[in-house]
PDB file of N, CA, C, O and CB in Angstrom:
ATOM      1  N   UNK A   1       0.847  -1.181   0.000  1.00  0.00           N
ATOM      2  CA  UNK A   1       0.000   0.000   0.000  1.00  0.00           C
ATOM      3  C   UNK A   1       0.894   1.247   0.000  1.00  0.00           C
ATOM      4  O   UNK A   1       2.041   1.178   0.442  1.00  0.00           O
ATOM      5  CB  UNK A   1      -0.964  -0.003   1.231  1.00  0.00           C
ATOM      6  N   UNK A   2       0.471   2.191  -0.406  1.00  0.00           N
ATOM      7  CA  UNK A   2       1.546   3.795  -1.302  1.00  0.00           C
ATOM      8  C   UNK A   2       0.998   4.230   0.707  1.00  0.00           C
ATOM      9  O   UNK A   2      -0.156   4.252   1.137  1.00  0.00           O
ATOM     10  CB  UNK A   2       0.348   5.443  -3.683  1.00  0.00           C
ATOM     11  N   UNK A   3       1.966   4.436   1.301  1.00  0.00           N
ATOM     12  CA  UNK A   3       2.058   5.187   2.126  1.00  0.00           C
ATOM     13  C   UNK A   3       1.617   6.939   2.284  1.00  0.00           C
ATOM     14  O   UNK A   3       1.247   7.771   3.113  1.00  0.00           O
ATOM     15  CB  UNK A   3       3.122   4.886   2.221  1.00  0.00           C
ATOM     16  N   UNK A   4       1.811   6.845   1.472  1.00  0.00           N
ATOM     17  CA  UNK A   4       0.804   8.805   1.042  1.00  0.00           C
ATOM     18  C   UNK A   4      -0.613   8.541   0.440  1.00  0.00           C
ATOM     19  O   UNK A   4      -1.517   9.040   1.109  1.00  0.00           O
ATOM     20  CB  UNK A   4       1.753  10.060  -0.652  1.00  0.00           C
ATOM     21  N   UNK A   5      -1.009   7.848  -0.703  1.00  0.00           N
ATOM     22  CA  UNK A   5      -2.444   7.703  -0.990  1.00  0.00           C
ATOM     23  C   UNK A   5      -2.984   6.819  -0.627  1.00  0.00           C
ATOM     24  O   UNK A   5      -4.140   7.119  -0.325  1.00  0.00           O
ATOM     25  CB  UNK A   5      -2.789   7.706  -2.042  1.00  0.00           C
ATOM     26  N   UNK A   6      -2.710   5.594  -0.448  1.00  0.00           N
ATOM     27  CA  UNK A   6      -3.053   4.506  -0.298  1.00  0.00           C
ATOM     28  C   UNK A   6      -3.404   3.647  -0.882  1.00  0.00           C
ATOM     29  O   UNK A   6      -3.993   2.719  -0.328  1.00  0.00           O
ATOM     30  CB  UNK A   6      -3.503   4.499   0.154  1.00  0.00           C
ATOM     31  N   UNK A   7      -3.175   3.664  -2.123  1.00  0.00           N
ATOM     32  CA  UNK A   7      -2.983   2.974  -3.322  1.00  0.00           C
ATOM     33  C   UNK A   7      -2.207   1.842  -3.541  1.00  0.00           C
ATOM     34  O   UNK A   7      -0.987   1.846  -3.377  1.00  0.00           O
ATOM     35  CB  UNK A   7      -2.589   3.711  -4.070  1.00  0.00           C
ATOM     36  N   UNK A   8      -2.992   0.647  -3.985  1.00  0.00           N
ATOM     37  CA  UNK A   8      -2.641  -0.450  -3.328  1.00  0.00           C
ATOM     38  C   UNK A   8      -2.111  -1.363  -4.685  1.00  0.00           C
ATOM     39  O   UNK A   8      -2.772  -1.134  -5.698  1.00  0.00           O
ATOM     40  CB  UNK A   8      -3.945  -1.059  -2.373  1.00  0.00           C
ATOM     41  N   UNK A   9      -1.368  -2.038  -4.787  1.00  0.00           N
ATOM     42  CA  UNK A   9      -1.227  -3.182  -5.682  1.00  0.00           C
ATOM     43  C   UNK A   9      -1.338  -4.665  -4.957  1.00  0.00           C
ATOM     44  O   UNK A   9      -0.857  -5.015  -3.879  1.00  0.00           O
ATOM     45  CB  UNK A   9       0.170  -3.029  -6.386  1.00  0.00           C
ATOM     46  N   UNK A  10      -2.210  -5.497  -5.995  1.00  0.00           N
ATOM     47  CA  UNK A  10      -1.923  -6.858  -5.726  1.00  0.00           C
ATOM     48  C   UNK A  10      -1.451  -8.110  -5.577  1.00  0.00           C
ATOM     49  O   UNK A  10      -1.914  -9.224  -5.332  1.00  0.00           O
ATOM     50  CB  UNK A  10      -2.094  -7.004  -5.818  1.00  0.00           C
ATOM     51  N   UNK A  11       0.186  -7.348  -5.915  1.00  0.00           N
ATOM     52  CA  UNK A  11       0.456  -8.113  -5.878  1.00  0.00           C
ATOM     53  C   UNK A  11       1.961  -7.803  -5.117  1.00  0.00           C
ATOM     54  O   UNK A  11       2.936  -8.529  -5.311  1.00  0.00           O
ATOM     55  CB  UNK A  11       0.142  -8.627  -6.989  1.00  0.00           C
ATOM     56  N   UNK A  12       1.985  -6.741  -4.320  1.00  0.00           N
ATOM     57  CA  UNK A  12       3.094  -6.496  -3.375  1.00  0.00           C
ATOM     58  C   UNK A  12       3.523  -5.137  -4.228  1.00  0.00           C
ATOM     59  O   UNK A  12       3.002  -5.016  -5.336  1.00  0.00           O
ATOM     60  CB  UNK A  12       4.361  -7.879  -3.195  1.00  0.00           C
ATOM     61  N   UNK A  13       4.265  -4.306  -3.863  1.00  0.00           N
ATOM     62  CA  UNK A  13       5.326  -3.150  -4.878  1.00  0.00           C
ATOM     63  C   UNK A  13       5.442  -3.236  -6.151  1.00  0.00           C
ATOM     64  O   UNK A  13       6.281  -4.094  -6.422  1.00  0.00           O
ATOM     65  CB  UNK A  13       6.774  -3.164  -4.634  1.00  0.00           C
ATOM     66  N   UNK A  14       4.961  -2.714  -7.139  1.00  0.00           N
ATOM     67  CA  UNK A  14       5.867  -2.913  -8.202  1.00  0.00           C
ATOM     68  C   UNK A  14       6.973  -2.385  -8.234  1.00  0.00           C
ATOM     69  O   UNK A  14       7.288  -1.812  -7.190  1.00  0.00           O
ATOM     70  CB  UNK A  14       5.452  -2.644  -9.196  1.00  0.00           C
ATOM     71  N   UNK A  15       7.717  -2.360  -9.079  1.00  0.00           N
ATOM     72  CA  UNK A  15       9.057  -2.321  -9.293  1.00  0.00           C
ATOM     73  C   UNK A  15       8.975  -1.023  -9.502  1.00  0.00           C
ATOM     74  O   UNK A  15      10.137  -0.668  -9.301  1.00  0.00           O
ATOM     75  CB  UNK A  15       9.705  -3.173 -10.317  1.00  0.00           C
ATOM     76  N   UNK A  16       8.274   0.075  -9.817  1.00  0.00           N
ATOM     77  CA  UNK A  16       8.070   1.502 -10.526  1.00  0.00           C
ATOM     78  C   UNK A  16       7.540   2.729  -8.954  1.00  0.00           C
ATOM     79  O   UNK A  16       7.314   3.934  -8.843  1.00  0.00           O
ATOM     80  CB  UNK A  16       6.426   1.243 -12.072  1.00  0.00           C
ATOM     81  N   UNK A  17       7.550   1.408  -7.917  1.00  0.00           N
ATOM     82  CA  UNK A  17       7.319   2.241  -6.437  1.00  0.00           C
ATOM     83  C   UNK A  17       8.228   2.372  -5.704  1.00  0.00           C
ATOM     84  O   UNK A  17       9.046   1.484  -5.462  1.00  0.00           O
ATOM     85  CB  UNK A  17       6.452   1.760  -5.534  1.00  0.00           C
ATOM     86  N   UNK A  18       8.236   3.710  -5.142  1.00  0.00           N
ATOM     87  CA  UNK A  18       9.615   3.706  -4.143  1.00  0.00           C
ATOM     88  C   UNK A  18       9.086   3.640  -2.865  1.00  0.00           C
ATOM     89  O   UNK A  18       8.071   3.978  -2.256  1.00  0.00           O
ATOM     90  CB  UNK A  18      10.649   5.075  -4.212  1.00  0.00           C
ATOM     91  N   UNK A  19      11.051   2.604  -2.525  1.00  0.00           N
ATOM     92  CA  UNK A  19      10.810   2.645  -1.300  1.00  0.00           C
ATOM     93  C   UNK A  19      11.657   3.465   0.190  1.00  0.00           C
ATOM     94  O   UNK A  19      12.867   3.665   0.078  1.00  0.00           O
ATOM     95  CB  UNK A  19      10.764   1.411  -1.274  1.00  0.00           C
ATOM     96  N   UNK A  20      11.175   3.755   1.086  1.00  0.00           N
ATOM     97  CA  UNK A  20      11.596   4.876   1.728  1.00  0.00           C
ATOM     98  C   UNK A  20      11.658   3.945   3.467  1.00  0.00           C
ATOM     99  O   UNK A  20      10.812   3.239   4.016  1.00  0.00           O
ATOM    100  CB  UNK A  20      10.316   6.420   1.422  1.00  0.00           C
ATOM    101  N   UNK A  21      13.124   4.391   3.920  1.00  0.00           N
ATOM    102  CA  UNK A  21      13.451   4.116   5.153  1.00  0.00           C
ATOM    103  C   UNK A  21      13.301   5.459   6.112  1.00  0.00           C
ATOM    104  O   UNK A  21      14.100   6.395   6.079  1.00  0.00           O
ATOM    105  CB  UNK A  21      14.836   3.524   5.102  1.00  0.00           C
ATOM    106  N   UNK A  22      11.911   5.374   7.139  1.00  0.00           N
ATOM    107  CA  UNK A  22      12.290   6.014   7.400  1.00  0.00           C
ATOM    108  C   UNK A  22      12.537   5.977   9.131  1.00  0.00           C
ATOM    109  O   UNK A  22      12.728   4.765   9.230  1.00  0.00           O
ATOM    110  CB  UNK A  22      11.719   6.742   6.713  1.00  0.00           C
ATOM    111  N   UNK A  23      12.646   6.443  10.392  1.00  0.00           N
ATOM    112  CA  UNK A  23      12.598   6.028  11.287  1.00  0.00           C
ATOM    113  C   UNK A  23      12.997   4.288  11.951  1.00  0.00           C
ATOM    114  O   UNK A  23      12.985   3.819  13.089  1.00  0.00           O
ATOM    115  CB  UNK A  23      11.607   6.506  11.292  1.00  0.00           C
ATOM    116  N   UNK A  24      13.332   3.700  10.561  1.00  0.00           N
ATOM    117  CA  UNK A  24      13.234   2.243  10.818  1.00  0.00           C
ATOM    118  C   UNK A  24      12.110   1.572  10.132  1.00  0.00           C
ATOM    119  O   UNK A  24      12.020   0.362   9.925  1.00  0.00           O
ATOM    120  CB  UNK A  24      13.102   1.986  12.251  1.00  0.00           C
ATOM    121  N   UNK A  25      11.423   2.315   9.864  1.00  0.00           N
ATOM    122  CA  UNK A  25      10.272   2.096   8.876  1.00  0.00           C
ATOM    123  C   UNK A  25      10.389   1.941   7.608  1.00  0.00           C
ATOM    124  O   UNK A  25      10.583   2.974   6.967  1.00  0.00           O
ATOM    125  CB  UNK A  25       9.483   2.974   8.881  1.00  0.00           C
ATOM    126  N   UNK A  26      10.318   0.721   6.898  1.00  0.00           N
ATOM    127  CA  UNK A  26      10.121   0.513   5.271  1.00  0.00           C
ATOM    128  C   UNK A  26       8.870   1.409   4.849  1.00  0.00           C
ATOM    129  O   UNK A  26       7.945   1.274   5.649  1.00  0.00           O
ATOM    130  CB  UNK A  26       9.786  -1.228   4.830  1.00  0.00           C
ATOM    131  N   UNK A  27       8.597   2.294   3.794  1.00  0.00           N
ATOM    132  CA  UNK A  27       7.495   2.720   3.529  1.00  0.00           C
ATOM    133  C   UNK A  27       7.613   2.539   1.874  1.00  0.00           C
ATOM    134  O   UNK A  27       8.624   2.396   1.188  1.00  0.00           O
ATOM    135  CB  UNK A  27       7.245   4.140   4.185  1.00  0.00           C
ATOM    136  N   UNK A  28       6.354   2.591   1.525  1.00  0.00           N
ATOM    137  CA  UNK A  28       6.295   2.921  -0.018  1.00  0.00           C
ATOM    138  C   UNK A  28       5.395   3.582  -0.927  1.00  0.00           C
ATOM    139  O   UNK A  28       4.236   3.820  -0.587  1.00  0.00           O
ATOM    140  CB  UNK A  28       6.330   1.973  -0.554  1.00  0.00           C
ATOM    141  N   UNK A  29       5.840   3.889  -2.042  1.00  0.00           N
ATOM    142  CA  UNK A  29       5.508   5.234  -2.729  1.00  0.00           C
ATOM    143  C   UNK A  29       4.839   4.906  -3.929  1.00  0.00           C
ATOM    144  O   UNK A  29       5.763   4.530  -4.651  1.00  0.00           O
ATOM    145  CB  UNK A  29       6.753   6.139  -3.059  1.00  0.00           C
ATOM    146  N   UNK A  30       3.772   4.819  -4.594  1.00  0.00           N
ATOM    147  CA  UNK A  30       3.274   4.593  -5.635  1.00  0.00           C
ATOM    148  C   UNK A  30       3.918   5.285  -6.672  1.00  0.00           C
ATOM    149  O   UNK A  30       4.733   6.032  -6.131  1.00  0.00           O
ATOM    150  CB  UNK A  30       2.085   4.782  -5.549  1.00  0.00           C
ATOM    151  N   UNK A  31       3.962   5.418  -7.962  1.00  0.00           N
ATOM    152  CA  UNK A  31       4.607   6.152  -8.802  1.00  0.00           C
ATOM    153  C   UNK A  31       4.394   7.679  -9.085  1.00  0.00           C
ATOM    154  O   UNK A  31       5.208   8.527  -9.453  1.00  0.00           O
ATOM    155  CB  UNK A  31       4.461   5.532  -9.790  1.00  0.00           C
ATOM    156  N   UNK A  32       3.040   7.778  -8.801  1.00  0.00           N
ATOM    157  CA  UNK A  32       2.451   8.739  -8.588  1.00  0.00           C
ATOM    158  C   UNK A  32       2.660   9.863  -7.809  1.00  0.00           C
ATOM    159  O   UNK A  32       2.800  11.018  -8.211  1.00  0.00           O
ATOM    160  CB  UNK A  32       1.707   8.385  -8.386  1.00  0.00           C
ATOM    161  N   UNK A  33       2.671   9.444  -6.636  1.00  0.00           N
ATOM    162  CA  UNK A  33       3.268   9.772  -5.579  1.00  0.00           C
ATOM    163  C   UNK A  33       4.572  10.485  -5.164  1.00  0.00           C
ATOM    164  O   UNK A  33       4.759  11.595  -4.667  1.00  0.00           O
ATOM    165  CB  UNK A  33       3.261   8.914  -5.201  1.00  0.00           C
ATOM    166  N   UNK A  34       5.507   9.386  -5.563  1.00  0.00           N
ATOM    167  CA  UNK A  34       6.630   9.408  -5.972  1.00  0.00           C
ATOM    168  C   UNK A  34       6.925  10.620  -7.055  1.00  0.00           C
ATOM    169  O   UNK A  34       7.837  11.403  -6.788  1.00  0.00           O
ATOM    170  CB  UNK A  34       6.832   8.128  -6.409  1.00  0.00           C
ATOM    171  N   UNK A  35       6.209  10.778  -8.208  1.00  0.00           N
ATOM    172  CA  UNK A  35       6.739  11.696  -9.293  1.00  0.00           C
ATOM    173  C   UNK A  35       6.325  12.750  -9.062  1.00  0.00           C
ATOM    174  O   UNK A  35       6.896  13.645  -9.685  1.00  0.00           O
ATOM    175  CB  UNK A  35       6.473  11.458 -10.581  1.00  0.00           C
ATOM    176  N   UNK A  36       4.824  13.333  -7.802  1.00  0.00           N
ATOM    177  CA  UNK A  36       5.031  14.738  -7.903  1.00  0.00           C
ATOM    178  C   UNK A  36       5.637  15.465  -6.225  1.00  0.00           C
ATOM    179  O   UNK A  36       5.183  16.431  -5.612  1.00  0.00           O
ATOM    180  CB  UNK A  36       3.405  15.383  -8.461  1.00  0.00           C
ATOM    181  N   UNK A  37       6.776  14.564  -5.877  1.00  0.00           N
ATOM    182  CA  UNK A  37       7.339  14.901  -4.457  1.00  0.00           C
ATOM    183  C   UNK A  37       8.873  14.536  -4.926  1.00  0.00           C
ATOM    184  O   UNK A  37       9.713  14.299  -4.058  1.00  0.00           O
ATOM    185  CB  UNK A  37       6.619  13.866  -2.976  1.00  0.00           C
ATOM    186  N   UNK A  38       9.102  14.510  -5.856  1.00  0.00           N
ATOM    187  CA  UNK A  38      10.833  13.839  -6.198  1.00  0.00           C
ATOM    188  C   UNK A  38      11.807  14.918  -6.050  1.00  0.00           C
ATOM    189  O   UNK A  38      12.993  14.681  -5.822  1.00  0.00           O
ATOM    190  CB  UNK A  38      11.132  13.218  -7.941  1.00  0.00           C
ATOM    191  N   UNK A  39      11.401  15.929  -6.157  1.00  0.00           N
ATOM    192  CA  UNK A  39      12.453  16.675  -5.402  1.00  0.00           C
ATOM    193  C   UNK A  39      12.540  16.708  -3.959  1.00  0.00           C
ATOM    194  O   UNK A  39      13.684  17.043  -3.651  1.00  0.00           O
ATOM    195  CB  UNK A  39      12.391  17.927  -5.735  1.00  0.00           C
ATOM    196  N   UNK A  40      11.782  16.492  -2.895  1.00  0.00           N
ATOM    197  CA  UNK A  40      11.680  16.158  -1.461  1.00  0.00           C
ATOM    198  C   UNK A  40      12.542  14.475  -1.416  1.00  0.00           C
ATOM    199  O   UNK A  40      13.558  14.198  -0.779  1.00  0.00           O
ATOM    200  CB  UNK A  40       9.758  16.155  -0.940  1.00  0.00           C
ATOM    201  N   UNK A  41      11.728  13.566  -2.310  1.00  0.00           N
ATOM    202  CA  UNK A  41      12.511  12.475  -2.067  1.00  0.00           C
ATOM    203  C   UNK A  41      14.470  12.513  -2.435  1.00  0.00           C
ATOM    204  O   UNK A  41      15.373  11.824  -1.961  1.00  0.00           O
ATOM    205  CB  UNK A  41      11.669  11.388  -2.991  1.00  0.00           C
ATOM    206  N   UNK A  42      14.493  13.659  -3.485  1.00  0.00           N
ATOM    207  CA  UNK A  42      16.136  13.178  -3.845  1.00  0.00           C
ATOM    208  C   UNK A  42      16.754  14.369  -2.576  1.00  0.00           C
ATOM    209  O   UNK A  42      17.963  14.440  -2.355  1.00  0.00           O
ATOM    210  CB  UNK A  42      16.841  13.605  -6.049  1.00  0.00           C
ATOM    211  N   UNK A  43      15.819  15.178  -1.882  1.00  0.00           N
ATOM    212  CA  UNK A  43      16.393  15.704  -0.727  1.00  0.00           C
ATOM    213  C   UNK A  43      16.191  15.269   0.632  1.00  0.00           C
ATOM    214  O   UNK A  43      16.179  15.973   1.642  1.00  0.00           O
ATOM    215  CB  UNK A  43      16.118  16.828  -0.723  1.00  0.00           C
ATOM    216  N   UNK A  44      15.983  13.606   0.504  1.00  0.00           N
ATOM    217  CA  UNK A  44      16.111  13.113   1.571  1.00  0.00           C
ATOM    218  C   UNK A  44      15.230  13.722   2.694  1.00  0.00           C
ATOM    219  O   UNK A  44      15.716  13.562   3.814  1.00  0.00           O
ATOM    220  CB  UNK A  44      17.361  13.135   1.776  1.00  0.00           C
ATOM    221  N   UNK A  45      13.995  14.412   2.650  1.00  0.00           N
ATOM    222  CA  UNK A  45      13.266  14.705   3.508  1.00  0.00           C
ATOM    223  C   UNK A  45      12.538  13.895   3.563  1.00  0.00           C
ATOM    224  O   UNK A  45      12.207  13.214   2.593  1.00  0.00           O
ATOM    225  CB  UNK A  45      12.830  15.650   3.498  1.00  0.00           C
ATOM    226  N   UNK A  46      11.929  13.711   5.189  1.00  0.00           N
ATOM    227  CA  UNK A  46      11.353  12.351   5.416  1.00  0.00           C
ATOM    228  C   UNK A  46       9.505  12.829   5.019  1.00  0.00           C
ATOM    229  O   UNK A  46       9.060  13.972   5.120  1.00  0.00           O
ATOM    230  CB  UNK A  46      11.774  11.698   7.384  1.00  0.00           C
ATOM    231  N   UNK A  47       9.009  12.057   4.740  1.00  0.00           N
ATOM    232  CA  UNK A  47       7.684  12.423   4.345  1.00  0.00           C
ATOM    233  C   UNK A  47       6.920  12.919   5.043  1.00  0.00           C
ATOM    234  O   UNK A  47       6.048  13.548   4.443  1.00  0.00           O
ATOM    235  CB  UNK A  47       7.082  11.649   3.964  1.00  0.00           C
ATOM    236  N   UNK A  48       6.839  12.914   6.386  1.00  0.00           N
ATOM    237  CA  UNK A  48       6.006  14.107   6.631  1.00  0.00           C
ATOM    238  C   UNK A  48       6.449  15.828   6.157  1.00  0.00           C
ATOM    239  O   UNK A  48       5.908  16.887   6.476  1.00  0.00           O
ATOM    240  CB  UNK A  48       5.869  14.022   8.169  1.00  0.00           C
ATOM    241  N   UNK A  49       7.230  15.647   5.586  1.00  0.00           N
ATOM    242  CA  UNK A  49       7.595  17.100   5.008  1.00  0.00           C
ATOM    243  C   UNK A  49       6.907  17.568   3.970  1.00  0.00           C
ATOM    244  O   UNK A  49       6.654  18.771   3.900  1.00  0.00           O
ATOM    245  CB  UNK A  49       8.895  17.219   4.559  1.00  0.00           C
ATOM    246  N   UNK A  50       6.558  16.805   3.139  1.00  0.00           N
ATOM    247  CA  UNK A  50       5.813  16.741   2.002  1.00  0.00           C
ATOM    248  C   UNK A  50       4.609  17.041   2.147  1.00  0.00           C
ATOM    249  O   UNK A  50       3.846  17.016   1.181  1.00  0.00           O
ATOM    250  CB  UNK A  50       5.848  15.682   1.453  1.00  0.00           C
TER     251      UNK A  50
END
């Protein structure tokens, strides 16, 4: 499940979702997601920043 929308695949991550460590926490990012925050993600801000 995309940790920001909640957008789910059935069959685990695809390969086109990122994934984010944060606190110790695996999280993940739908593509979507992912493509309109990618400057936060390549600056390493943790997602509640976003």
């Amino acid at each position: 499940m995309c940790a920001r929308c909640g957008a789910t695949s059935p069959e685990g991550a695809p390969p086109t979702w990122t994934c984010s460590v944060e606190n110790g926490t695996r999280q993940y990012f739908c593509d979507a997601c992912a493509r309109a925050n990618i400057r936060a993600i390549e600056g390493r801000l943790d997602s509640s920043w976003w």
